[in-house]
Structure formats: C-alpha cells, structure tokens
N, CA, C, O and CB atoms as a CASP TS submission, in Angstrom:
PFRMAT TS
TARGET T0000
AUTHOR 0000-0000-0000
METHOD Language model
MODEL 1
PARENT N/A
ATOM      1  N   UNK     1      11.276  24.179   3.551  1.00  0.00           N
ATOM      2  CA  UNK     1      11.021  23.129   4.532  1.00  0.00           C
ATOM      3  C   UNK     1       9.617  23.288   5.139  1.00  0.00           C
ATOM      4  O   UNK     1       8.782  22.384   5.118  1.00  0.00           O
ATOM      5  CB  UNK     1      12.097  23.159   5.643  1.00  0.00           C
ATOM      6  N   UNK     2       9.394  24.640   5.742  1.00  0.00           N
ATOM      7  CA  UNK     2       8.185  24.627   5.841  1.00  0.00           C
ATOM      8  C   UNK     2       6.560  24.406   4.663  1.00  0.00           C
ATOM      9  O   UNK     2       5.483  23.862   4.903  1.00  0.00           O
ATOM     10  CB  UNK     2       8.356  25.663   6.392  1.00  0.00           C
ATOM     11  N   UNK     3       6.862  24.817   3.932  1.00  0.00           N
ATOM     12  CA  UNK     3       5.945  23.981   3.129  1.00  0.00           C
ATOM     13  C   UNK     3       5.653  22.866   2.986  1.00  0.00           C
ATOM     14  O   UNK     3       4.471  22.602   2.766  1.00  0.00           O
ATOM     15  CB  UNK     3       6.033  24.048   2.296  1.00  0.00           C
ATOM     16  N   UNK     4       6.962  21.464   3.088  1.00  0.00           N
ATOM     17  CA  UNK     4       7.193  20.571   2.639  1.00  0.00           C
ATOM     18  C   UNK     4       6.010  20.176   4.168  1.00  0.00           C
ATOM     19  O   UNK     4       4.857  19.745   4.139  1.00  0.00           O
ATOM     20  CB  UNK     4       8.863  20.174   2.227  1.00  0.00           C
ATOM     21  N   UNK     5       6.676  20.451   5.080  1.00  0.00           N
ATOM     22  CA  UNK     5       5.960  20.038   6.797  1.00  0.00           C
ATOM     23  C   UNK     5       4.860  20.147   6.263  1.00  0.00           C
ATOM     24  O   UNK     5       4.359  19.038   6.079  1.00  0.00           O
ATOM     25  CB  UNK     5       6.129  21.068   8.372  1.00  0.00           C
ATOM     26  N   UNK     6       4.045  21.238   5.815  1.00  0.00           N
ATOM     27  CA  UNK     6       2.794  21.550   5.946  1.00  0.00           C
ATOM     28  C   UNK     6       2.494  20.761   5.113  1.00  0.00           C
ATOM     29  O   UNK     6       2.136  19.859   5.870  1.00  0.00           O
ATOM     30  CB  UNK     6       2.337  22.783   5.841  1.00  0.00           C
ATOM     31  N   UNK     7       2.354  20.378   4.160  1.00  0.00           N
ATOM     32  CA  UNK     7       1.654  19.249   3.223  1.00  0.00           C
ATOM     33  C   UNK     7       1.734  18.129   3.424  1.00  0.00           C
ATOM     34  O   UNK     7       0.879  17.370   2.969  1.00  0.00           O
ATOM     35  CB  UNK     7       1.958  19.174   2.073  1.00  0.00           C
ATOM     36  N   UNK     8       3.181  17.497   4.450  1.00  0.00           N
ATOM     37  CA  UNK     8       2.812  16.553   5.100  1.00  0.00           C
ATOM     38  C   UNK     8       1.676  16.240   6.378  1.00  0.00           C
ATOM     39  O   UNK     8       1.104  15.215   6.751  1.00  0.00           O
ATOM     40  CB  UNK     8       3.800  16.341   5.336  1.00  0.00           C
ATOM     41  N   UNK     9       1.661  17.834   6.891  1.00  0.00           N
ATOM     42  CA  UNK     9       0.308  17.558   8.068  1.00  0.00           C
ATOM     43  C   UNK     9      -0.701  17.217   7.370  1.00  0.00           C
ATOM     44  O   UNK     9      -1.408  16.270   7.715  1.00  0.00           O
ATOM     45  CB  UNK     9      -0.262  18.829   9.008  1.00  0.00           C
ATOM     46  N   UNK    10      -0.928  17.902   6.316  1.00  0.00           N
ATOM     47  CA  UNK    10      -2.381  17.995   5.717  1.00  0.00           C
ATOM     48  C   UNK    10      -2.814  16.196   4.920  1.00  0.00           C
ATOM     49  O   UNK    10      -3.943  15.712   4.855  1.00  0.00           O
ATOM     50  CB  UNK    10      -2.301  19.545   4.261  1.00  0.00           C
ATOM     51  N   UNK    11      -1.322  15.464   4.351  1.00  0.00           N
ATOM     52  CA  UNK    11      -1.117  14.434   3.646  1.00  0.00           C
ATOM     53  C   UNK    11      -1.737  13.088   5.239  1.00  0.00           C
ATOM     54  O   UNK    11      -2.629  12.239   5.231  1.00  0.00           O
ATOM     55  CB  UNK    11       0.844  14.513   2.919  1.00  0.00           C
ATOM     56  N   UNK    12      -0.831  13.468   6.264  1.00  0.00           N
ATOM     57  CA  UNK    12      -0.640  12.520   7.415  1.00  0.00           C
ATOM     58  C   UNK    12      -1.241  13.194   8.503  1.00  0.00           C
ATOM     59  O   UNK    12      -0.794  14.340   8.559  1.00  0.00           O
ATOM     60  CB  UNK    12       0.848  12.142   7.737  1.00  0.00           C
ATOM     61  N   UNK    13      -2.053  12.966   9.375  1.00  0.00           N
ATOM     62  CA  UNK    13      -2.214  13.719  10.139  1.00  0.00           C
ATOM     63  C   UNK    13      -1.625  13.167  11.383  1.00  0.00           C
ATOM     64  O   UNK    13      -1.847  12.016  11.760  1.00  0.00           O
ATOM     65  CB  UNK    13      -3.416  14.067  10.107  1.00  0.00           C
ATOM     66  N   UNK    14      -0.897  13.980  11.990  1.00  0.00           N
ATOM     67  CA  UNK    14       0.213  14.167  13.396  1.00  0.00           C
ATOM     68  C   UNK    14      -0.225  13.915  14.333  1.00  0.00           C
ATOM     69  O   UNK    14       0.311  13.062  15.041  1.00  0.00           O
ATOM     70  CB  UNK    14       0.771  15.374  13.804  1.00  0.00           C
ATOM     71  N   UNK    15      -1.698  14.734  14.824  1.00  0.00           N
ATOM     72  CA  UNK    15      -2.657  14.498  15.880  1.00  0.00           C
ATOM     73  C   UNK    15      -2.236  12.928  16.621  1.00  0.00           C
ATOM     74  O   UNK    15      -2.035  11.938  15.917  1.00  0.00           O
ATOM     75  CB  UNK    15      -4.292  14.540  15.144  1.00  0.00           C
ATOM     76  N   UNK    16      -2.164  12.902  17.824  1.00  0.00           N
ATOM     77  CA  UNK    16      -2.514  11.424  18.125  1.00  0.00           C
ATOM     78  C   UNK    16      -3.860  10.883  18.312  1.00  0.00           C
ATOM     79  O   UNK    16      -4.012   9.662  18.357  1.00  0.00           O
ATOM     80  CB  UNK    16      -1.918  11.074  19.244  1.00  0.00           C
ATOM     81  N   UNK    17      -4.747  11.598  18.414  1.00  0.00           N
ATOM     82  CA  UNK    17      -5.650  11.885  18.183  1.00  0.00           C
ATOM     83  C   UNK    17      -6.614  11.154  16.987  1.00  0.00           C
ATOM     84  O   UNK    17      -7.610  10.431  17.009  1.00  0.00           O
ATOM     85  CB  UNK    17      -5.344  12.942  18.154  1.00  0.00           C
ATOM     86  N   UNK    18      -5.872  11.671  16.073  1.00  0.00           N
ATOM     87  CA  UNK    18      -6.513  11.662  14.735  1.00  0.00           C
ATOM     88  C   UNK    18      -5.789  10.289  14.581  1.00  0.00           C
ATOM     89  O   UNK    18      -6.619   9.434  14.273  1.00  0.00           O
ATOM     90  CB  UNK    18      -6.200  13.021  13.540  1.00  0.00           C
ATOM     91  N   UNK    19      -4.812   9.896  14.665  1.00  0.00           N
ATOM     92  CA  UNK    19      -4.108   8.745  14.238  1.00  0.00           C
ATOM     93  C   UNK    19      -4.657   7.550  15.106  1.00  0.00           C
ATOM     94  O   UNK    19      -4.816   6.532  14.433  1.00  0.00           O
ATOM     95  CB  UNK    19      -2.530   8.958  14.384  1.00  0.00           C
ATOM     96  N   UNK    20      -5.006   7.419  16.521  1.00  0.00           N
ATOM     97  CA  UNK    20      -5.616   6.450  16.615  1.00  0.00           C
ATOM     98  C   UNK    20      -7.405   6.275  16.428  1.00  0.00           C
ATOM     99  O   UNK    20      -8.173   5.332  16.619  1.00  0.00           O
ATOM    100  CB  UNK    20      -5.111   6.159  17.719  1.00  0.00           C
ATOM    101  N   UNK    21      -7.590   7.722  15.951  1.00  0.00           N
ATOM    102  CA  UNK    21      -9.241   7.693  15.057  1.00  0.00           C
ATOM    103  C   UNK    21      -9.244   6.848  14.071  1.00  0.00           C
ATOM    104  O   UNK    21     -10.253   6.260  13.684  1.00  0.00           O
ATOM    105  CB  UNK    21      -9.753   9.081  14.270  1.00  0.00           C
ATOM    106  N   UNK    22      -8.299   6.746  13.671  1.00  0.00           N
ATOM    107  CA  UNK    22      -8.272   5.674  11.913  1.00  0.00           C
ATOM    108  C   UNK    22      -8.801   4.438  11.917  1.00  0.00           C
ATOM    109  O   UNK    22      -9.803   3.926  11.419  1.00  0.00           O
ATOM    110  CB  UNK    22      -6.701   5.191  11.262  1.00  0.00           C
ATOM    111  N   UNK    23      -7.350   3.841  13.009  1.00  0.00           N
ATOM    112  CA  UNK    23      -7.958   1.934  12.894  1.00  0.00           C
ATOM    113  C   UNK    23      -9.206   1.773  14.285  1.00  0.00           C
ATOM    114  O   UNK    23      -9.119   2.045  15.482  1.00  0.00           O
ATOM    115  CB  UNK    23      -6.074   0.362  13.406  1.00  0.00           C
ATOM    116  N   UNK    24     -10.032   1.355  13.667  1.00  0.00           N
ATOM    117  CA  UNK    24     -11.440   1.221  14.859  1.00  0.00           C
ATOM    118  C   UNK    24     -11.143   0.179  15.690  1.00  0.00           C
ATOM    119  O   UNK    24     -11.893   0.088  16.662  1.00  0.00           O
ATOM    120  CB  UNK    24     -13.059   0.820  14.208  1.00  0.00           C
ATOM    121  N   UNK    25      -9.809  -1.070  15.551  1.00  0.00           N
ATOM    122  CA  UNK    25      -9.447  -1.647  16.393  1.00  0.00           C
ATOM    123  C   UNK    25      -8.986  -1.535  17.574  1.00  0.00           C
ATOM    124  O   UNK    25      -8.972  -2.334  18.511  1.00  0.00           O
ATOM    125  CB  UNK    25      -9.038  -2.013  16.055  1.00  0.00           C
ATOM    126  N   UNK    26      -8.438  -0.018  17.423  1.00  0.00           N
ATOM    127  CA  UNK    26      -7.145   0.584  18.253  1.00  0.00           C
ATOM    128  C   UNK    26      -7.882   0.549  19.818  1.00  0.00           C
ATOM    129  O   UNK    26      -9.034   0.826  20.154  1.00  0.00           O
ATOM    130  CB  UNK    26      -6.578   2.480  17.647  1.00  0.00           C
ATOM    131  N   UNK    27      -6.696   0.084  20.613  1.00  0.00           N
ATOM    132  CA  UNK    27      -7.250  -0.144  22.209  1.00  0.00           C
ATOM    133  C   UNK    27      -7.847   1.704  22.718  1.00  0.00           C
ATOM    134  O   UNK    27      -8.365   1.998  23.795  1.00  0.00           O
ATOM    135  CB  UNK    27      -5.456  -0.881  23.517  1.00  0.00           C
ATOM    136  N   UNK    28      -7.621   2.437  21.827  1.00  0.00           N
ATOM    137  CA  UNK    28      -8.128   3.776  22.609  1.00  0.00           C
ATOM    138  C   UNK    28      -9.485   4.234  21.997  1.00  0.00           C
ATOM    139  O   UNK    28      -9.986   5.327  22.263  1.00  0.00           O
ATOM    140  CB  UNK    28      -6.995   5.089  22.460  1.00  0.00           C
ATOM    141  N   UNK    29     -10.007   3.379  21.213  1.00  0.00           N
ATOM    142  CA  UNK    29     -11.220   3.337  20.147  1.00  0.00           C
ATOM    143  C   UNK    29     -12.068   2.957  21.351  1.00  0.00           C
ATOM    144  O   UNK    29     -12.775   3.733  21.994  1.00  0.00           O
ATOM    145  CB  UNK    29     -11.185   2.140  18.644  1.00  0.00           C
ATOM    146  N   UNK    30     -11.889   1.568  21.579  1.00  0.00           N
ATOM    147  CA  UNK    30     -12.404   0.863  22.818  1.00  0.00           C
ATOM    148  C   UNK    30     -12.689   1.841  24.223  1.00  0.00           C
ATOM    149  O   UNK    30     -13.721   1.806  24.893  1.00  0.00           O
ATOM    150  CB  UNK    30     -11.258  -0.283  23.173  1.00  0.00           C
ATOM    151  N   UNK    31     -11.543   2.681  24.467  1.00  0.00           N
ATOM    152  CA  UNK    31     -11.569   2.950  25.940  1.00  0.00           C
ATOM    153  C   UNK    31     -12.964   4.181  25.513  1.00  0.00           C
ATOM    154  O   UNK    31     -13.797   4.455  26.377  1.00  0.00           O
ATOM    155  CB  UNK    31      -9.708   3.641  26.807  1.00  0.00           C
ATOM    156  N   UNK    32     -13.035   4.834  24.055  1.00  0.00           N
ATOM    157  CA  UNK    32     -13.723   6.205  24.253  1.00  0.00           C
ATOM    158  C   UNK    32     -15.031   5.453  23.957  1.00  0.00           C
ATOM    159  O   UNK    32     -15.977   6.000  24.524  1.00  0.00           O
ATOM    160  CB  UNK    32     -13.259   7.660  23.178  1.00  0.00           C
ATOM    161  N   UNK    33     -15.420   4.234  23.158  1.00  0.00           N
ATOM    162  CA  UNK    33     -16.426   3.346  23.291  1.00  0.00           C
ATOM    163  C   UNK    33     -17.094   3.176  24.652  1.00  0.00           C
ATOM    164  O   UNK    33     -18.299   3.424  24.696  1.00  0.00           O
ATOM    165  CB  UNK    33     -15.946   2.188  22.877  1.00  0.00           C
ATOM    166  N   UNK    34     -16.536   2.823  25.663  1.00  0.00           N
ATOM    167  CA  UNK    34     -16.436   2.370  26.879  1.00  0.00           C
ATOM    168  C   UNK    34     -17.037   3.280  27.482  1.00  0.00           C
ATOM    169  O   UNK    34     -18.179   3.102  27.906  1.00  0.00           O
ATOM    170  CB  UNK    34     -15.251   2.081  27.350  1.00  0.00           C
ATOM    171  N   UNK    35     -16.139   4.856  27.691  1.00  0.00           N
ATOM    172  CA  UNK    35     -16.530   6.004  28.536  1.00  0.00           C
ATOM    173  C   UNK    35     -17.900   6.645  27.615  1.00  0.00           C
ATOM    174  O   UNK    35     -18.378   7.757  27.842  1.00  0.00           O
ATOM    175  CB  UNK    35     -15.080   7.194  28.744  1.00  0.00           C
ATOM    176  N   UNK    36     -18.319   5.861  26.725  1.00  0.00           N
ATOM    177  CA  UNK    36     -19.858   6.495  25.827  1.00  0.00           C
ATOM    178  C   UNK    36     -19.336   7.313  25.019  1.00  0.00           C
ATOM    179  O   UNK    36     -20.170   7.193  24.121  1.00  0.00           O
ATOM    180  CB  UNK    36     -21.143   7.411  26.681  1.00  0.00           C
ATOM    181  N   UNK    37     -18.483   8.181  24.562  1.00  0.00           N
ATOM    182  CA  UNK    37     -18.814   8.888  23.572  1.00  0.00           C
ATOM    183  C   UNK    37     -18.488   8.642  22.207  1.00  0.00           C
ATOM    184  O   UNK    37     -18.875   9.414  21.331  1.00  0.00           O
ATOM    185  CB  UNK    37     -18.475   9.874  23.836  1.00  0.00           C
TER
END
C-alpha cells in the first residue's frame, strides 16, 4: 500500500498548494497575483 500511495504522490500531487498552481484561472492564482508574488 505504501508504495502504491507513493507513486500516486509523485503521479498527483496532494499539495494544495501545488494543485491550485496548475489551473492559472484558479481564484488563489489571482489572490498571490494580487499580493505580488
């Protein structure tokens, strides 16, 4: 099982972070646009 997890982190990344890094639409794209960085 643990393997299986780990190749899914590496496949998908979990981060919320990383997941709303993807679509450049995403309203939290905007807010870090906004605050400059």
């Amino acid at each position: 099982d643990r393997s299986e997890t780990d190749g899914q982190k590496d496949g998908l990344p979990q981060e919320p972070w990383q997941a709303l890094r993807l679509p450049p639409a995403s309203p939290f794209d905007n807010f870090l646009k906004a605050a400059g960085c």
